[in-house]
C-alpha positions as CSV (number, residue, x, y, z in Angstrom):
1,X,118.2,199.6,-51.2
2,X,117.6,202.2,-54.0
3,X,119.7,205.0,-52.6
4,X,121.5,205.6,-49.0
5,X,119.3,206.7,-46.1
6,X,120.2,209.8,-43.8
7,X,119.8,210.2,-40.4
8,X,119.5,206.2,-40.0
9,X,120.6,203.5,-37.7
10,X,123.3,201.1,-38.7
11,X,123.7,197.9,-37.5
12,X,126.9,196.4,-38.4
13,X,125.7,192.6,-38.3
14,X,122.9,190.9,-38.8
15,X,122.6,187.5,-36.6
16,X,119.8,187.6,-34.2
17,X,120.5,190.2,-32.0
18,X,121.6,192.5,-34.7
19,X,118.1,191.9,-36.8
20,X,116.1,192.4,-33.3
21,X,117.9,195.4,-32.7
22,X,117.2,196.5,-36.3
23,X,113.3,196.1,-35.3
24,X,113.4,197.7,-32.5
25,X,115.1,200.4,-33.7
26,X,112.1,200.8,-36.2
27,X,109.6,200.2,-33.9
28,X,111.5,203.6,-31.7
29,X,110.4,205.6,-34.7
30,X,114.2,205.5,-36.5
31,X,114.7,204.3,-40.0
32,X,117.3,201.4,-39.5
33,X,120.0,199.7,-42.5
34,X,120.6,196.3,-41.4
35,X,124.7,195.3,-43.0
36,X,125.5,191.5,-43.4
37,X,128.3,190.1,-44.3
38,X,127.3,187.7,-46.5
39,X,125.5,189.3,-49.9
40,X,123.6,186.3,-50.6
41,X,122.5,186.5,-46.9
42,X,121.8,190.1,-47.4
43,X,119.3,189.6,-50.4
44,X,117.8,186.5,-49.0
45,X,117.2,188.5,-46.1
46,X,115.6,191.9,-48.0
47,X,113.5,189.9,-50.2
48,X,111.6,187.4,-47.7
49,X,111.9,190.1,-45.2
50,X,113.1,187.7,-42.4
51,X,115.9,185.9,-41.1
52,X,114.7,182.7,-40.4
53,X,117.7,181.2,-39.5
54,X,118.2,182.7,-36.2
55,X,114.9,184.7,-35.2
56,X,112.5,182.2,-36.7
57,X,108.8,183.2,-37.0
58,X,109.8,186.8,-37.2
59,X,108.9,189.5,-39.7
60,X,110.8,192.1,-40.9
61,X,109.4,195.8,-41.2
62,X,109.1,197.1,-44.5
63,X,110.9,200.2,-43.3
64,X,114.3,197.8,-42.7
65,X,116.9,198.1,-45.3
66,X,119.3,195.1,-45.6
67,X,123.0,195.2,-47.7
68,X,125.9,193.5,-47.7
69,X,128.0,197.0,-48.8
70,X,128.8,198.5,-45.2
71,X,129.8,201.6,-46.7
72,X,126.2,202.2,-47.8
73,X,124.9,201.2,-44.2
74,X,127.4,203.6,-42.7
75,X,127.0,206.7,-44.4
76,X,124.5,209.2,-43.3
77,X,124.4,207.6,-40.1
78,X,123.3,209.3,-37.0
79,X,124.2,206.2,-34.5
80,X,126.2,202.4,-35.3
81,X,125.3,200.2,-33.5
82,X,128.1,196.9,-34.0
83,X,126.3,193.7,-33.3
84,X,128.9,190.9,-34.2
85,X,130.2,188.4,-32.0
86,X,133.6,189.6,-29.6
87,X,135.9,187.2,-31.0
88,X,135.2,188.2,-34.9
89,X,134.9,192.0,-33.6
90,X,138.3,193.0,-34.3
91,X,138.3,191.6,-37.8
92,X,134.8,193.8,-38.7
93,X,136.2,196.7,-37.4
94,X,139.5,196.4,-39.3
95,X,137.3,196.1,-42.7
96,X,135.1,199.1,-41.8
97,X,135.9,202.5,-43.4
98,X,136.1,205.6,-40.9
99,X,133.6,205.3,-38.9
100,X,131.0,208.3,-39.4
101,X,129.0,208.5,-36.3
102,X,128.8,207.2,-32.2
103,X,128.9,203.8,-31.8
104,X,127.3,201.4,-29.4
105,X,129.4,197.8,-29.3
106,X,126.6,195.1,-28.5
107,X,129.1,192.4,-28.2
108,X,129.9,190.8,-25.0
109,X,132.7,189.2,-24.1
110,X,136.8,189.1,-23.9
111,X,139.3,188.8,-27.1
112,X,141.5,185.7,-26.9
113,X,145.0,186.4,-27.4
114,X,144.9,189.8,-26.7
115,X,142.4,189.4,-23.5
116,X,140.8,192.9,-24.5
117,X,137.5,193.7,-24.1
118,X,135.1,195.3,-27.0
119,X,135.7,198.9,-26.7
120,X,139.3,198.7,-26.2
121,X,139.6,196.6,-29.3
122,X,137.6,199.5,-31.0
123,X,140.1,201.9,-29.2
124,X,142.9,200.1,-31.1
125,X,141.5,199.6,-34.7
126,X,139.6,203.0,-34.3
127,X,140.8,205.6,-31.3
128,X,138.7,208.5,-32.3
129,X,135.8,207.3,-32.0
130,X,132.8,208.4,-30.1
131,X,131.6,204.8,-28.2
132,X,129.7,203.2,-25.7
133,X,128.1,199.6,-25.5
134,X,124.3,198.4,-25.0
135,X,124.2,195.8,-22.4
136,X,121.5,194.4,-20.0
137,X,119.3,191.3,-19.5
138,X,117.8,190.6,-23.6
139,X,117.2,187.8,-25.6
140,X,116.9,188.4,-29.0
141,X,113.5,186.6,-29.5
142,X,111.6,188.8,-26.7
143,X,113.1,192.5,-28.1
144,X,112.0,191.1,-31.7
145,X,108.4,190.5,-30.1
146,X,108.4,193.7,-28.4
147,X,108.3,192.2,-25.3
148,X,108.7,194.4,-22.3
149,X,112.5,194.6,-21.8
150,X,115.1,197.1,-20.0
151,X,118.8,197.5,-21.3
152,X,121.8,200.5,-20.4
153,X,123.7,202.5,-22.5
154,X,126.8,202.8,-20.6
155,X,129.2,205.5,-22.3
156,X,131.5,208.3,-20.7
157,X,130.2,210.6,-23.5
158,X,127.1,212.4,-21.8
159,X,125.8,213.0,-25.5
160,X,126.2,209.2,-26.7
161,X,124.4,208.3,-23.6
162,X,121.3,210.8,-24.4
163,X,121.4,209.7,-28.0
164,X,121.1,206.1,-27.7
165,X,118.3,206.4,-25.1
166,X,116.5,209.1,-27.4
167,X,116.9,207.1,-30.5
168,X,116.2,203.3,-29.2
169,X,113.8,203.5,-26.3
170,X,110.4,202.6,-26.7
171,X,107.7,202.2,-24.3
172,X,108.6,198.6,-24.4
173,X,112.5,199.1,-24.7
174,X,112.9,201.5,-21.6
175,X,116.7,202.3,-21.9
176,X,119.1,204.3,-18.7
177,X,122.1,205.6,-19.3
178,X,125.5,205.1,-17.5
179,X,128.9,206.3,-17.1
180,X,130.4,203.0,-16.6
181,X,131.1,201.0,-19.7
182,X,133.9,199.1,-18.3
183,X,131.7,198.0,-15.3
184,X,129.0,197.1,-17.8
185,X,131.3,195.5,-20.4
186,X,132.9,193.1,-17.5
187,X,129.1,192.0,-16.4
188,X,128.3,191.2,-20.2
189,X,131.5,188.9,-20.6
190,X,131.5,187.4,-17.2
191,X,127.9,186.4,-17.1
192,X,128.2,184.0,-20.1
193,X,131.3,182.3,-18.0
194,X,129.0,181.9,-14.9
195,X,126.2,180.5,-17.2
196,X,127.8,177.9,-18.2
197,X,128.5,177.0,-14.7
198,X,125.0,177.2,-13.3
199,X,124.0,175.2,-16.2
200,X,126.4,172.5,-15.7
201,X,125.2,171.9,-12.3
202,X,121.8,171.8,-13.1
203,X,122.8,169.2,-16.0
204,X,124.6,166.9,-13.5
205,X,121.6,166.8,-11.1
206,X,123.6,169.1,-8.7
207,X,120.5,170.7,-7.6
208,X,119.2,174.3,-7.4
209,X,121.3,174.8,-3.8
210,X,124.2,174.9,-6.4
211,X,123.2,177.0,-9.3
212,X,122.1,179.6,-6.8
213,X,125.5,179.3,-4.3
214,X,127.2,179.6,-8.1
215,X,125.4,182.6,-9.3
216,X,125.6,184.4,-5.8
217,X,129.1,183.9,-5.8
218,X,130.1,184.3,-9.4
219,X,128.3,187.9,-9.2
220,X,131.1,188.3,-6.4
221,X,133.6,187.6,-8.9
222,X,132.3,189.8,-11.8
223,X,132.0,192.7,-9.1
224,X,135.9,191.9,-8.2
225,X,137.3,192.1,-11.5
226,X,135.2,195.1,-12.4
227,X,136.2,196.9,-9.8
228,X,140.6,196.0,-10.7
229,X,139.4,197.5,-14.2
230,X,138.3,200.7,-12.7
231,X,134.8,200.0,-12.5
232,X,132.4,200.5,-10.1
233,X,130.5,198.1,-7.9
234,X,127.1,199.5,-8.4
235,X,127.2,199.0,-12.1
236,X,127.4,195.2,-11.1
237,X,124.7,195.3,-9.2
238,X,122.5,197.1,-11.8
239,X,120.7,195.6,-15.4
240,X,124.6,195.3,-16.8
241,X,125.3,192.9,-13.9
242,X,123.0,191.0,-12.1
243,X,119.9,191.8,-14.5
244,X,122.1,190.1,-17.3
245,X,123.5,187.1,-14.9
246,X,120.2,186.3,-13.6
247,X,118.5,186.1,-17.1
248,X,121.5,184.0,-18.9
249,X,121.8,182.1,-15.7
250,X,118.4,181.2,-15.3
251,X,116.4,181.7,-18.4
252,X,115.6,178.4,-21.0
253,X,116.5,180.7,-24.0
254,X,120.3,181.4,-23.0
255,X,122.8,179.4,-25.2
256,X,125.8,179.3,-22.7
257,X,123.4,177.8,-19.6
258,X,121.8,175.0,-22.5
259,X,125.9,174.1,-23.2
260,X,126.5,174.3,-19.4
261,X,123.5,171.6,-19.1
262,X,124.6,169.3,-21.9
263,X,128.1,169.4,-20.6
264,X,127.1,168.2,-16.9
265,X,125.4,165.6,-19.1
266,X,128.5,164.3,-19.8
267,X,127.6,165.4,-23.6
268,X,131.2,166.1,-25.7
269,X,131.8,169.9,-26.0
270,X,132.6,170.0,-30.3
271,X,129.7,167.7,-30.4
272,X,127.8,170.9,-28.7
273,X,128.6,173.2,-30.8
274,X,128.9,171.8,-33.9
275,X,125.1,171.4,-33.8
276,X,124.4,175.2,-32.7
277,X,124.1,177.8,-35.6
278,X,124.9,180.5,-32.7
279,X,127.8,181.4,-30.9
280,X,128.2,180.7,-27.5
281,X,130.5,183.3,-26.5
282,X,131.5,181.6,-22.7
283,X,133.4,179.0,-24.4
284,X,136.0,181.7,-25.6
285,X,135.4,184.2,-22.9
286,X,135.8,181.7,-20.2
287,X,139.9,181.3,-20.5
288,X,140.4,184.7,-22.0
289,X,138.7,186.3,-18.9
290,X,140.6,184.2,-16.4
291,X,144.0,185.4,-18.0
292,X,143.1,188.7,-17.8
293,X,142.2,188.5,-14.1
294,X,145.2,186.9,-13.8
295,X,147.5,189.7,-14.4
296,X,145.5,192.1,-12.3
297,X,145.7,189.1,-9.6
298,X,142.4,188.7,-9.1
299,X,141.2,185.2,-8.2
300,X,137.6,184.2,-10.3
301,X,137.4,180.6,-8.8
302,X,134.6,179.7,-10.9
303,X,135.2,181.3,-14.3
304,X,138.5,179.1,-13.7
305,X,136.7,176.1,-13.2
306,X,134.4,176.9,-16.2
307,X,137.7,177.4,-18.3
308,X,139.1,174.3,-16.6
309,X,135.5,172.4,-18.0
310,X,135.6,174.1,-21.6
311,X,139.2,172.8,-22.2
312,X,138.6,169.3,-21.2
313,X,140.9,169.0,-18.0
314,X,137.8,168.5,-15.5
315,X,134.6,167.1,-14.9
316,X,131.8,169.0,-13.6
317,X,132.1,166.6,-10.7
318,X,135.5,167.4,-10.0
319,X,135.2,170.9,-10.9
320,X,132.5,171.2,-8.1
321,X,134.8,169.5,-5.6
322,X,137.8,171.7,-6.2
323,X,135.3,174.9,-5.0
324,X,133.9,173.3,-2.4
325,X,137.2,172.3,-1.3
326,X,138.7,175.7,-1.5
327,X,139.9,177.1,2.3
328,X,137.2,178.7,4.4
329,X,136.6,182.5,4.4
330,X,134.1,185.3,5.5
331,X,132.1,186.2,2.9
């Protein structure tokens, strides 16, 4: 990149949903920096103009700046958008200079150790800032496409919200804003637990009875815990909540229902992952979201079961028995 771009988007992270939002940001009409880590990355990246790694097939616009320098991607900046994975989110954001814009955190999922979630990590490392998070029903592939897709920008800054929509809706990208980012965080972290569940069945021919009974009632539990967090049910209901559960639950593309599957296969969970390139974020999120329901006492049967599974100290048969077992109630 010759010299730094004003009034830009930066994208703090450039795996595949950071370079699909990087596209689609173009395709809005906004000139977009695209920061990796890694400066090999970076140039390899700028100079074949894809990142065939992770979004294979797909070509970079010519108007899509790459570095490795984040200072260069930040400055001038009109929005940040920080697209890394919630586990290495703290770390990124502890490396960052002062952050010169809003911020949307596309990461979803719950901190292990300190059982945060994303923008209260970004409250800690950087507590002025201006921030919101993207959330909804995406998979990287389609929004590179330009697919038809619908997503929220959930923020209690009115002007954050209006900005994000204004500067990364398209006619294909149609974007709403809302005033409940904890709701909408809770729904992004929760859904990759109850994945992994729904998957699980379906890979121990537990039949579709089961993956729906697990989806219906692991909504109820993201709508629970949302709700001891201060958010609201609606929000659970909405793109943030269901939308996202139905697509990662359901769809052939989603990472933590293809783990869910190979583990009800009785397949070995490093064995899993060690031949993924991405991250599967319910592995972490699973246990780290079932402690932090914990000290609100709220009960998440089946995130617990997932974490139970993840850890090695069930099977999917017996994980299954212990909810079915569980004492009757109304629903």
């Amino acid at each position: 990149m010759a010299e730094t771009m004003k009034d830009h988007i930066a994208i703090i992270g450039a795996g595949a949903w950071g370079t699909a939002l990087a596209i689609q940001a173009h395709r809005a009409g906004q000139r977009a920096v695209l920061w990796a880590r890694d400066p090999a990355r970076a140039a390899l990246i700028q100079q074949s103009r894809a990142n065939e790694r992770l979004l294979p097939g797909i070509i970079l616009p010519d108007g899509i700046s790459i570095t490795a320098d984040a200072g260069q991607a930040l400055e001038g900046a009109a929005l940040i958008l920080l697209v890394v994975p919630a586990q290495a989110l703290r770390a990124v954001l502890q490396s960052l200079p002062v952050l010169p814009a809003p911020l949307l955190i596309c990461a979803k999922g719950v901190e292990a150790g300190s059982l945060m979630l994303p923008l209260e990590i970004l409250a800690d490392t950087h507590p002025r800032s201006v921030a919101g998070v993207l959330s909804g029903p995406n998979f990287a592939h389609e929004i590179a496409r330009g697919l038809p897709a619908a997503a929220v920008v959930a923020s209690l800054d009115a002007g954050l919200r209006a900005l994000g929509v204004a500067r990364l809706g398209s006619a294909s990208f149609r974007l709403y804003g809302g005033d409940d980012p904890v709701g909408a965080e809770i729904g992004g972290a929760a859904k990759n637990v109850i994945a992994i569940a729904a998957g699980a069945v379906m890979g121990a021919g537990l039949g579709e009875n089961a993956r729906a009974a697990l989806i219906t009632r692991g909504l109820a539990e993201i709508a629970r815990l949302a709700s001891a967090l201060g958010g609201r049910a609606d929000t659970v209901s909405g793109l943030s909540g269901l939308g996202d559960l139905l697509l990662t639950a359901t769809g052939a593309g989603s990472r933590n229902t293809s783990l869910g599957m190979a583990l009800g296969r009785g397949e070995n969970l490093a064995d899993i992952l060690a031949a993924r390139q991405g991250v599967t974020e319910g592995v972490t999120t699973a246990p780290a979201l079932v402690a932090r329901a914990a000290q609100l006492g709220v009960d998440l049967p089946i995130c617990g079961a997932v974490a139970a599974l993840v850890r090695g100290e069930v099977t999917v048969q017996e994980a299954v028995a212990r909810l079915l077992a569980r004492p009757q109630r109304d629903e």
